[in-house]
Each structure stands twice: as C-alpha cells, then as structure tokens.
C-alpha positions in Angstrom: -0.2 -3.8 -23.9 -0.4 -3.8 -27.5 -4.5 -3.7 -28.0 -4.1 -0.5 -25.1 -1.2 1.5 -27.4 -3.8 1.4 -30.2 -6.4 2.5 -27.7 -4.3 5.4 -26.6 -3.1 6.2 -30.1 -6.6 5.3 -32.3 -9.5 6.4 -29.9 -11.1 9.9 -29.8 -8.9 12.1 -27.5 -11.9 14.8 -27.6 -13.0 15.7 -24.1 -16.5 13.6 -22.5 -17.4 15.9 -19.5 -17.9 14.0 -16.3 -20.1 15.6 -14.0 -19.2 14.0 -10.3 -17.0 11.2 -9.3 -20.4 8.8 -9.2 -20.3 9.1 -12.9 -16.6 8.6 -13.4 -17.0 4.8 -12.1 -19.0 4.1 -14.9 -16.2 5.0 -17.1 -13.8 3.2 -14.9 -16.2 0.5 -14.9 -16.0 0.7 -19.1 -12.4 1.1 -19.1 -12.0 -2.1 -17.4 -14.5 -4.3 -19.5 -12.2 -3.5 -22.1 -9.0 -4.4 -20.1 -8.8 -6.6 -17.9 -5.2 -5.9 -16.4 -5.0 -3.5 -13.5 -2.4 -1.3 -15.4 -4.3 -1.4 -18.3 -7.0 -0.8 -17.1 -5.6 2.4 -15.1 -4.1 3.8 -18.3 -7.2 3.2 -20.2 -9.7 5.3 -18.0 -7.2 8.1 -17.6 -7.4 8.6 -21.4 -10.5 9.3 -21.0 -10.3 11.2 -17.8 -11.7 15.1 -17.8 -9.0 16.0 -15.0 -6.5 14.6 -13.2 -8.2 13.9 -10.0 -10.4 11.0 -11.7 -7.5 9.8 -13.4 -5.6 9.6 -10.1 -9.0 7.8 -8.6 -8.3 5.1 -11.5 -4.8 4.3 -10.9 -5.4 4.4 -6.9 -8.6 1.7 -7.4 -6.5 -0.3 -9.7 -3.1 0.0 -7.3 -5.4 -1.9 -4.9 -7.0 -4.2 -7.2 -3.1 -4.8 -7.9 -2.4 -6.0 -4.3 -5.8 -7.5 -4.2 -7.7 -9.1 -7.0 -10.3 -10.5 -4.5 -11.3 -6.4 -4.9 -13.1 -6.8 -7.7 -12.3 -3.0 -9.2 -14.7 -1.9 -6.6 -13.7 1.7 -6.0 -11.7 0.8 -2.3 -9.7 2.8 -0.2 -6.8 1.7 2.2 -6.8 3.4 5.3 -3.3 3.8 7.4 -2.8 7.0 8.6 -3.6 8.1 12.3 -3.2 10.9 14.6 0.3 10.5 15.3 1.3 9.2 11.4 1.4 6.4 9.2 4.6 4.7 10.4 3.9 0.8 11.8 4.9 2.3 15.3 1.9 5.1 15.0 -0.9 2.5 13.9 -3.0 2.3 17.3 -6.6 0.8 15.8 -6.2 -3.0 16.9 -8.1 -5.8 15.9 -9.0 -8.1 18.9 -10.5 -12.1 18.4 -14.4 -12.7 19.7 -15.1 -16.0 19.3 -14.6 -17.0 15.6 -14.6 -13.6 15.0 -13.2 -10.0 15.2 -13.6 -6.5 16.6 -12.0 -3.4 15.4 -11.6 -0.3 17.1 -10.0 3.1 16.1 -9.5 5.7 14.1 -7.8 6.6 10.9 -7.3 10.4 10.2 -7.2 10.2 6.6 -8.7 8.3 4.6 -8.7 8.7 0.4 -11.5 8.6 -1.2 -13.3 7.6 2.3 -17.1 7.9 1.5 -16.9 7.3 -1.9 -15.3 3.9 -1.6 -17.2 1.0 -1.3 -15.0 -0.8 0.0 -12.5 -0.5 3.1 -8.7 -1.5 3.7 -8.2 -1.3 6.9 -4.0 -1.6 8.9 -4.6 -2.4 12.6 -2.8 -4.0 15.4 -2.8 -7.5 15.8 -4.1 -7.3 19.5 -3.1 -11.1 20.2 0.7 -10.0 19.6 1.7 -8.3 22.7 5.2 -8.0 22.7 5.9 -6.7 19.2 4.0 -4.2 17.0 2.0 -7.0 14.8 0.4 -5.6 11.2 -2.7 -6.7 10.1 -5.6 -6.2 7.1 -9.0 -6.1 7.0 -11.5 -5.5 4.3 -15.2 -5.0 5.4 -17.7 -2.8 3.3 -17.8 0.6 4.2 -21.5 0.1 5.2 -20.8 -1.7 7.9 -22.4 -1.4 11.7 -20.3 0.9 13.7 -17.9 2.6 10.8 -18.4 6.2 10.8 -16.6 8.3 8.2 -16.5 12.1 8.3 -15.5 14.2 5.3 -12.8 16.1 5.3 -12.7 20.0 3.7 -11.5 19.6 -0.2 -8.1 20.0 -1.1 -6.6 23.0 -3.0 -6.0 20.2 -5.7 -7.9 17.7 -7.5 -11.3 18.7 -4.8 -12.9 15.9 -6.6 -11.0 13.3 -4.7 -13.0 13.3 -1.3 -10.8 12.2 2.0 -12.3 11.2 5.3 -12.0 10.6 8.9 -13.0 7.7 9.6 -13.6 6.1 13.4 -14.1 2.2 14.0 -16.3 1.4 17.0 -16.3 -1.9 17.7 -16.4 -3.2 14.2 -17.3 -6.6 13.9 -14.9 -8.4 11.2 -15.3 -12.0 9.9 -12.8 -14.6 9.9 -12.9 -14.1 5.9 -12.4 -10.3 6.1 -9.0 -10.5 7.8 -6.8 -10.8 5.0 -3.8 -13.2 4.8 -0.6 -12.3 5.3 1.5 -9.7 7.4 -0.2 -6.0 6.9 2.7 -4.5 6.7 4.5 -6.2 4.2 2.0 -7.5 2.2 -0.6 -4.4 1.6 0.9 -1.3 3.5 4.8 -1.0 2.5 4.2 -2.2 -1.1 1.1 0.0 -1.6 3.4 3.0 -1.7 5.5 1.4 -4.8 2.0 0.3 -6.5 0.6 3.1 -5.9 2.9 5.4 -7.9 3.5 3.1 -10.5 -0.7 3.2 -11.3 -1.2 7.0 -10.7 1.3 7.8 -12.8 0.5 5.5 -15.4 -3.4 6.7 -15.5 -2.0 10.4 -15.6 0.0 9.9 -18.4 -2.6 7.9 -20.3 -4.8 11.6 -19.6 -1.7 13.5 -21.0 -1.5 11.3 -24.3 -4.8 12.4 -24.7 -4.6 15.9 -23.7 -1.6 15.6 -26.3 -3.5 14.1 -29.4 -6.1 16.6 -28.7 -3.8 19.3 -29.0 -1.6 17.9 -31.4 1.3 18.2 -29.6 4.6 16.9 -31.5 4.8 13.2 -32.3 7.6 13.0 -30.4 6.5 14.2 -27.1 3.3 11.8 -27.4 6.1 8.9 -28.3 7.6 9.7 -25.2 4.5 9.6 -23.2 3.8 6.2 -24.6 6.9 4.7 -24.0 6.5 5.8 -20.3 3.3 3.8 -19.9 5.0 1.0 -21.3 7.9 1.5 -18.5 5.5 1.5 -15.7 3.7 -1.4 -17.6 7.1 -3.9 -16.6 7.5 -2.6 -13.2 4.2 -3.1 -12.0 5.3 -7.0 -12.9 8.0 -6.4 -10.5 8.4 -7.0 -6.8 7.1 -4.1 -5.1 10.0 -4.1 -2.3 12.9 -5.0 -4.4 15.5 -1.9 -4.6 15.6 -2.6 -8.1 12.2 -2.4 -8.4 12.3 1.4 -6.5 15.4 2.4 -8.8 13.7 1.3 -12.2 11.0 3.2 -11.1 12.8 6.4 -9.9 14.2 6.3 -13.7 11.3 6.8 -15.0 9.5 9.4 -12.7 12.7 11.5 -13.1 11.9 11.8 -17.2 8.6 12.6 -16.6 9.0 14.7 -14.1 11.7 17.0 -16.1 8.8 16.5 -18.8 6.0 18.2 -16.4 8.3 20.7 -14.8 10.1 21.6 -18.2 7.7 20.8 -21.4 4.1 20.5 -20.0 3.8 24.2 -19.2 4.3 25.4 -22.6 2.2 22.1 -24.1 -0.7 23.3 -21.6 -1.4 26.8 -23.6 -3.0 24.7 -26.4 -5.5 22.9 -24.1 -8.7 24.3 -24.3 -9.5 26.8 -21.4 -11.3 24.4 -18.7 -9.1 21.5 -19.4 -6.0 24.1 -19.0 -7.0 25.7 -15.7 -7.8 22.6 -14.4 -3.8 21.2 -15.1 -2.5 24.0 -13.4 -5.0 23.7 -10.9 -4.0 20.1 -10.3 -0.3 20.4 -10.8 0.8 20.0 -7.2 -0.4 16.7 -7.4 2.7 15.7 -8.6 4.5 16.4 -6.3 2.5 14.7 -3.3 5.0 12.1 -1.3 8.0 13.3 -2.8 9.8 13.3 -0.2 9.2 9.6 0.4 10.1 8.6 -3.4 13.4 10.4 -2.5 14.5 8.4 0.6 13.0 5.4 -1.1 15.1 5.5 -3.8 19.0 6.6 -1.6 17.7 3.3 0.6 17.7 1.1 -2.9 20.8 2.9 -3.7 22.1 1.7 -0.4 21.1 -1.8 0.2 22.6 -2.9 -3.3 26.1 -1.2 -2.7 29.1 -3.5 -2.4 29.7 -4.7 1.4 
C-alpha cells in the first residue's frame, strides 16, 4: 500500500486522453504490472483514468479478479440478472450434465460490460438439484459456440461502459469451467460487497488525481488517501460478514457527504472536458443505493443482542 500512496501522491496527475475502452485495457494492463494486488491495482488505473466510467471498468475487472484469481485481469463480466431480476429465486438459465460435460441455456438481460469482456461469469441453476433452487458458476470465453450477446442502448452516464443482452443456447461448458463452490455464496452475494469496495476505491484514486491536478487543499487530498487506505483493509475482509458491510458503510457515508457536499465546488477548477464529464457521470454514485442501505440495517440487525 505504501509503493501505491507514493504513486498516487508522486506521479503526474496531468490528463492522458483515452480514446475508447480498447485502449483503456492497456492502461489497466500497465497499472497492473506495477501492482500486482487487485485493490492496488484498481486504485492505480483510476489515477490515471480520463473519466469515471474507465475507472469504474478497473475496479469492476479487479472486484472479479478479487473473487477469482484464476481470471487473470482479463477484462470479465459476471452475468446475473434476468427477466424477472437478480434475486436466486429469478435466475432461470440452468446448467444441465452431458456426459463429462455441460450445457447452458438461457438468458441474462444485463450484462456489464458484455461485449467488451473477454471473459464470462455466468449464475445458473444447478439442473441436477430439483427440489431446491441450486446456484452455480461458470466461466467460458465470451467467444464461445452458441453465446450471443446483444448491445444494449448507452446509459445517460458513463456511455463508455457497454451492457449487453446476452442469450445462451446450448452452451457447451467443460468440467473445468464450472467453478467450485456454491454460486451464490461464493461469487454472486459477495460480488455486491467486492464490488463496491473496488469501484469506489478506483474512483477515488481518479479524484486524487483530479485533486493534485487542481490543487485542491492538502487536506481534502489527505482525506481521499486515507479512504483508499480504508477500502484497502476491507477488501481483506470477509465479504458476508456484517462487520464487514458496517465498516464499509463508514466509509461510503464520508465520501459520499464529500461528493454531495465538497466535490461540486472542487469540480469548477477541473478543466472543462474533465468537469462536464464529473457531472455527467455523477449519478453513478448513486447506482444500488438502495441495496447498500438494506445491506447495512441487515448487519445492524444480525449483530444486535438476542
């Protein structure tokens, strides 16, 4: 952590356009030469970031990596959601055994990232469990026979970030491409917990920058900093833990009162593009709020006194 606070604090904060997000993953790519840490590595490409949407695609590639080293950093996407939501109960794609073997068949409604990601994540039923809704992974290239994946219209916000339909027809999965574990537990529920720890992380390494560049006050770039670190100790933590979700509410609540109450102001000394951009982005902040906030009155909950 110490070798990426001089990174953040020492490096040139001066914009390097990036024209598309093909060219971001080679700065991604750079960033994680340098560190090899998922976290780290997050923080260190959203310093460099132009906009918020590839510093979100950082922290969301390394989130995965997180839960699954066997990724590689290859830019990945998990796919969950379907027609009727994302809740276990809603996942219909099932994966069903052929020989030594698999097929998958389905279709996820949104997908992040979708044809930009090399790799897939895929929840599906367990179609050898029939009397109980059964959660499984697989991860198959996105390449493969029989995936189709549609664009989706941009977003209002961070367009950059491309999202997908995506159908399965019959996919055929290795034995090695199921992934151990329960799906639920293992790579769905805790990628919500991951995933905000990482995206906010590789945000605020993008803010330090934006505020060196600016020369915002020391203080507010101390605070910044000590944020990062923060998120740096609760991405060691158990991703399901209640104490795991409060720590974390702690600090999205002092960053958040930062980017609701500070960052407006702060933002007028950006240069134009980078400026319009911010405010462009902004309502990326507060995508699955909602969730954070039952997340955190269910920790409250399960630790109180019996």
């Amino acid at each position: 952590m110490e070798a990426l606070l001089r990174h953040l604090l020492g490096e040139d904060p001066r914009d390097i356009e990036v024209p598309d997000l093909v060219a971001w993953w080679d700065s991604h790519d750079a960033a994680r030469g340098r560190f090899a840490r998922p976290l780290e590595t997050a923080v260190a490409a959203g310093f460099r970031a132009d906009r918020l949407g590839y510093a979100f695609a950082s922290g969301y590639v390394c989130a995965l990596e997180h839960l699954l080293p066997e990724l590689g950093g290859v830019p990945a996407a998990l796919a969950v959601t379907e027609s009727a939501g994302n809740r276990p109960r809603d996942i219909t794609t099932t994966l069903t055994a052929e020989g030594d073997a698999f097929r998958l068949s389905g279709e996820k409604t949104f997908v992040t990232l979708g044809e930009a990601a090399d790799q897939l994540v895929i929840i599906a039923r367990d179609a050898s469990e029939t009397e109980r809704v059964a959660l499984v992974a697989v991860r198959i290239p996105r390449s493969r026979v029989g995936v189709t994946l549609v664009p989706a219209a941009p977003a209002a916000f961070v367009p950059e970030i491309p999202h997908s339909r995506a159908t399965f027809a019959g996919v055929r999965v290795t034995a090695e491409e199921r992934l151990d574990g329960d799906g639920y537990l293992a790579i769905m529920k805790p990628f919500r917990t991951v995933e905000d720890i990482f995206v906010h992380a590789a945000i605020l390494g993008l803010l330090v920058r934006y505020g060196r560049q600016a020369v915002w006050p020391h203080g507010v770039i101390e605070r910044l900093v000590s944020a990062i670190v923060a998120l740096g100790g609760i991405a060691d933590l158990p991703p399901l833990a209640p104490t795991t979700h409060l720590a974390l509410a702690g600090v999205l609540e002092t960053t958040g009162r930062f980017l609701d109450g500070e960052l407006p102001s702060l933002a007028q000394q950006l240069p134009p593009t980078a400026r319009e951009r911010l405010f462009r982005d902004a309502a990326i902040f507060g995508v699955a709020a909602r969730a954070r906030a039952q997340r955190r009155v269910t920790a409250w909950a399960s630790l109180a006194p019996a």
